[in-house]
Backbone as CSV, one residue per row, in Angstrom:
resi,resn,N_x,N_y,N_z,CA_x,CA_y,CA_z,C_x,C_y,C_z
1,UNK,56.220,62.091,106.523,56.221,63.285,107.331,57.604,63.460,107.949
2,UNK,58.225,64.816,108.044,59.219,64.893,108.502,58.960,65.694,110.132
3,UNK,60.290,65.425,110.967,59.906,66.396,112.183,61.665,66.464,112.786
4,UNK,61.101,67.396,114.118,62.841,67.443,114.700,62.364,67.159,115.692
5,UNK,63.645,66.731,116.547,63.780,66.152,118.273,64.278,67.421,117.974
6,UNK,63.291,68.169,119.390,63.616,68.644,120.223,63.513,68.471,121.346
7,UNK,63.269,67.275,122.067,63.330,67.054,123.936,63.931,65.500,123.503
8,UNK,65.047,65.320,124.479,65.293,63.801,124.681,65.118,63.409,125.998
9,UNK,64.641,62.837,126.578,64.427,61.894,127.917,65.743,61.963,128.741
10,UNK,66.033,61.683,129.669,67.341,61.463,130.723,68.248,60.191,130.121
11,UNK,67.173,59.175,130.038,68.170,57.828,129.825,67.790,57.588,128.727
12,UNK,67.795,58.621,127.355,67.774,59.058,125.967,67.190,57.627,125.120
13,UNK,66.125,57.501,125.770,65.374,56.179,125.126,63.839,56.808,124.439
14,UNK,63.709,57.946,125.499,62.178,59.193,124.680,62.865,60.173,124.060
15,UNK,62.180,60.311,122.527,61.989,61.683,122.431,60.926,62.431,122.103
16,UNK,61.090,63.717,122.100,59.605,64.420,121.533,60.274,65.612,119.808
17,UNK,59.398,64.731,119.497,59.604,65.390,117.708,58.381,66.536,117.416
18,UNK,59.380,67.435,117.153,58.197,68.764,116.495,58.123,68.308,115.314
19,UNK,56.664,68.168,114.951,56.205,67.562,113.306,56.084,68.973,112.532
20,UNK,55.996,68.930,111.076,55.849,69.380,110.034,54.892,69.897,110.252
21,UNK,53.853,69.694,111.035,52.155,69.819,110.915,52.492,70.791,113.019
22,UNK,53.540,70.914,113.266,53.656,72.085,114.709,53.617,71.003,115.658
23,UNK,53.159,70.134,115.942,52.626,69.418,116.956,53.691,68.556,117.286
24,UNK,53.476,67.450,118.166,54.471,66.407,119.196,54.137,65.433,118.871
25,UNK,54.941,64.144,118.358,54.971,62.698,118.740,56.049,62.782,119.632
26,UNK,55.914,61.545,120.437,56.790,60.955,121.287,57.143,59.643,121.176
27,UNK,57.900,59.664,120.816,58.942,58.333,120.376,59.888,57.405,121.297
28,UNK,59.258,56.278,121.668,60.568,55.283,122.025,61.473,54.804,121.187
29,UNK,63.282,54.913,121.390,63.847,54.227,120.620,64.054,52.849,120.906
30,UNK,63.772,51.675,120.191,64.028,50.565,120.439,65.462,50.318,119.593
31,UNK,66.576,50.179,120.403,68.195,50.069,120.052,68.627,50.801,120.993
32,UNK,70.012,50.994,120.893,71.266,51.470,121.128,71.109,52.790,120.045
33,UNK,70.393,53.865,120.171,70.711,54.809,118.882,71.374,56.234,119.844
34,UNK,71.374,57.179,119.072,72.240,58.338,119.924,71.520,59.743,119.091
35,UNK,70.102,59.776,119.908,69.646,60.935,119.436,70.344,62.123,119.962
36,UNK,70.350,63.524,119.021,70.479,64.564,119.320,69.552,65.787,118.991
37,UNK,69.836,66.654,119.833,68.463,67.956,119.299,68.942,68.098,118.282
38,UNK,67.999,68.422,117.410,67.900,69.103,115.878,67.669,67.739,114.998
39,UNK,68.441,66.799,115.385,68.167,65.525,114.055,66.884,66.171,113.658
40,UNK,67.040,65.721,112.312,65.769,65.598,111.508,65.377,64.219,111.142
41,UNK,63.927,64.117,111.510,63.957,62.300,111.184,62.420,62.370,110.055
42,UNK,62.438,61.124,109.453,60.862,61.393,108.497,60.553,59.692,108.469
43,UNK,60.002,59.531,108.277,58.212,58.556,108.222,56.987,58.899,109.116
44,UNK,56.404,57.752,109.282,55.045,58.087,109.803,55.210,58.226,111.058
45,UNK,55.172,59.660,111.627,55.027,59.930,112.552,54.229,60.596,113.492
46,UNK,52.799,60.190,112.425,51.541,60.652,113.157,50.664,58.995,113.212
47,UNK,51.468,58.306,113.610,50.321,56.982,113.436,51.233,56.203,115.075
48,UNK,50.282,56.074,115.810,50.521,54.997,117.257,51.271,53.782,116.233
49,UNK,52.203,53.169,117.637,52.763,51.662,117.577,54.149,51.278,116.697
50,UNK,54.781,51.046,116.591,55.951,50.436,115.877,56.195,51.259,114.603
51,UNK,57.352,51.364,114.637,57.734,52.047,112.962,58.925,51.896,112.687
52,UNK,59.409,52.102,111.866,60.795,52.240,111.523,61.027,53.634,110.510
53,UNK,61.597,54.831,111.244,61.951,56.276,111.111,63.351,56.183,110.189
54,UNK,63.553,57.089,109.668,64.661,57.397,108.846,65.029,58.710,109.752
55,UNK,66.623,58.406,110.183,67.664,59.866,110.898,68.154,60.845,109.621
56,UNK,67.437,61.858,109.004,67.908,62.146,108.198,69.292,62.449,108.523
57,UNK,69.821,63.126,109.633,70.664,64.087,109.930,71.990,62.430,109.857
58,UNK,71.407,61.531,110.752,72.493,60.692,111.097,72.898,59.269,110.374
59,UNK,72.062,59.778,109.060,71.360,58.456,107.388,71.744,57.184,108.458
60,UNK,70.298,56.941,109.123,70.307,55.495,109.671,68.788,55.216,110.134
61,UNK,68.112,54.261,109.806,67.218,53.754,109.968,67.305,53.542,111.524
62,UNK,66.109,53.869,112.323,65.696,53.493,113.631,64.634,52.927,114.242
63,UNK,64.668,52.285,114.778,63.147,51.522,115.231,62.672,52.034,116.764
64,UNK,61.426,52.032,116.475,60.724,53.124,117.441,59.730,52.481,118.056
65,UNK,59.014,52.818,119.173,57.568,52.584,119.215,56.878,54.366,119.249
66,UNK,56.004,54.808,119.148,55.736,55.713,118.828,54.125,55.750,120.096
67,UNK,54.692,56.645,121.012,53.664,56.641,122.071,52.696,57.654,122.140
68,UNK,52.715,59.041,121.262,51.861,59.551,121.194,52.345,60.611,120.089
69,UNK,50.884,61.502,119.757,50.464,61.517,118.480,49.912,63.529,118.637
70,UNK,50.033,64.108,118.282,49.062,65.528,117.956,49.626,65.946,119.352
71,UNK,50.599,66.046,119.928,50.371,66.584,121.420,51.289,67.865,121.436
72,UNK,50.802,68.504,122.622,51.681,69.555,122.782,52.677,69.421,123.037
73,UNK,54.021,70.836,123.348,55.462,71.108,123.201,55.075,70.296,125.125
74,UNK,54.335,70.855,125.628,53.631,70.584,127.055,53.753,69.370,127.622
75,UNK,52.999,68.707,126.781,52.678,67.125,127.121,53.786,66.243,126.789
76,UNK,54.171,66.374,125.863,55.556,65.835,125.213,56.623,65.972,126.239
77,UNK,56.532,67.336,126.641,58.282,67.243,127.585,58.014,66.596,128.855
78,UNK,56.563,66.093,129.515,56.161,65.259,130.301,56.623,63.921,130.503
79,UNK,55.910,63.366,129.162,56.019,62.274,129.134,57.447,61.839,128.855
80,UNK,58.397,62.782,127.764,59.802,62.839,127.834,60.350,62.553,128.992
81,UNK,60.227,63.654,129.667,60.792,64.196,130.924,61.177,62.880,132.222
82,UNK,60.095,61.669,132.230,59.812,60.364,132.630,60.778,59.613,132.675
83,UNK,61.160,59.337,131.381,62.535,58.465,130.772,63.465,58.901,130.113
């Protein structure tokens, strides 16, 4: 599945990805990575817990935890909004 960041967190460790399918995951990055709006990123990004995402935009593998799943533009810039 592919999606875009569009919300990054303050201390750019959340983001919230518009999926392919309209909806929100929210993503922790686990690293040092340097998201920006628009990246395009793809793997599983409708499944809770650990993953490892592909940056299309920035060709680099990232490791994530993946905190939520089907949510709104709403809920997403919430929980974003946090961290």
């Amino acid at each position: 599945m592919r999606g875009t960041i569009e919300l990054i967190g303050p201390k750019r460790v959340m983001v919230g990805v518009r999926t392919e399918n309209d909806d929100y995951s929210v993503l922790e990055l686990i690293g040092g990575y340097d998201p920006e709006i628009g990246d395009v990123l793809a793997g599983n990004l409708d499944s809770l817990g650990g993953e490892t995402i592909l940056n299309m935009t920035q060709d680099e593998s990232w490791d994530v935890f993946i905190q939520d799943i089907y949510g709104s533009r709403n809920s997403a810039f919430k929980m974003v909004s946090k961290h």
